[in-house]
N, C-alpha and C positions, 0 to 999 in steps of 0.2 A: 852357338848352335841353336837351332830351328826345332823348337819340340814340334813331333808331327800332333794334328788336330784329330781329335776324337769326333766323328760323325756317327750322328744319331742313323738308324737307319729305322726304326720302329719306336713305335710306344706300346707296352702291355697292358691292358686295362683289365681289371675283372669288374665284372658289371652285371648284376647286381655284385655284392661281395660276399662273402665266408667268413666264419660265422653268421652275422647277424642280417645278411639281404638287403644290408642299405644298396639304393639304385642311384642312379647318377639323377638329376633332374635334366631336362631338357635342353636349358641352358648348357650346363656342364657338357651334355654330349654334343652339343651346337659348336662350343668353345674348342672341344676337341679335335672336331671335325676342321671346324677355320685352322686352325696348328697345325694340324697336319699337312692339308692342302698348301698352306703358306711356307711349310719348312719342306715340303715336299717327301716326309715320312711316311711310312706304313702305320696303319694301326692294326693291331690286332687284341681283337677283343674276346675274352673270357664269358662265355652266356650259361656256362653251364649252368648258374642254379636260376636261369631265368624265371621257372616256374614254382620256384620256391620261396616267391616274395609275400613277406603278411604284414608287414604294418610300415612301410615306406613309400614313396608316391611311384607314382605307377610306373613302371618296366620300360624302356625303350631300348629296343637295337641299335645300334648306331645304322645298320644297314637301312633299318623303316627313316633314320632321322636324315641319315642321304637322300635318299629317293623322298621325303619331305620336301627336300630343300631344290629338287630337279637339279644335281649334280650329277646322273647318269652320265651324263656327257665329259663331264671333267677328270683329269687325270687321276683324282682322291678316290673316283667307284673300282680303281681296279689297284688300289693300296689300303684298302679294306675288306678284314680276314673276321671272320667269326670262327672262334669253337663252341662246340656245344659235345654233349653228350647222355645219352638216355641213362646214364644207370641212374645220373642224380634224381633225373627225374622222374622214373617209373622206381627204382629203386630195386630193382630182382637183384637177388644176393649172387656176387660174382660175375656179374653180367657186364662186360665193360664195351659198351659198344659208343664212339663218338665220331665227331666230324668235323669239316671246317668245309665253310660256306666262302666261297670268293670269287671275285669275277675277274681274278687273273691267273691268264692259261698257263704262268710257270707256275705259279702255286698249283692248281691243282692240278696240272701233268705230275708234281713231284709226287703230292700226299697218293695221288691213284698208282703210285711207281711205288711207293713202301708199303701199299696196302695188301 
């Protein structure tokens, strides 16, 4: 019998992380980016505490690290999803307002359809 194959269809990133705001370095999101495009995945990455980083190198969206690399044009810019969300980062108590950034139209027909 033929086990059926498990396909990946995304990667989760959080980036920077939680607790401590270590950030991916450039390479690392370079490296992610070539994976994805090569295995023809989604990424969707984690940003919320983008703005909560204090002693690791510096911040990069994968979104800035695409449009770095002029892959607008490749199938990887509309398989890449950011979240984010303001409470982490303004912090008002109770206040949960977030979002996801992506430049494909079934993602956001969907998220603008449960909002």
């Amino acid at each position: 019998m033929k086990m059926p194959r498990n396909k990946v269809k995304a990667v989760l990133v959080t980036n920077p992380s939680n607790p401590l705001g270590r950030t991916l370095i450039q390479e690392e999101v370079n490296s992610l980016i070539s994976f994805a495009n090569d295995k023809e995945i989604h990424i969707i990455n984690d940003e919320v505490f983008s703005r909560t980083v204090f002693y690791s190198p510096c911040f990069t969206s994968v979104m800035d690290a695409v449009s770095n690399r002029n892959l607008q044009d490749c199938s990887v810019w509309s398989r890449i999803h950011v979240v984010y969300s303001l409470s982490k980062h303004l912090g008002p108590s109770g206040f949960r307002v977030g979002m996801i950034c992506s430049n494909n139209e079934a993602i956001v027909s969907a998220a603008t359809k449960k909002s």
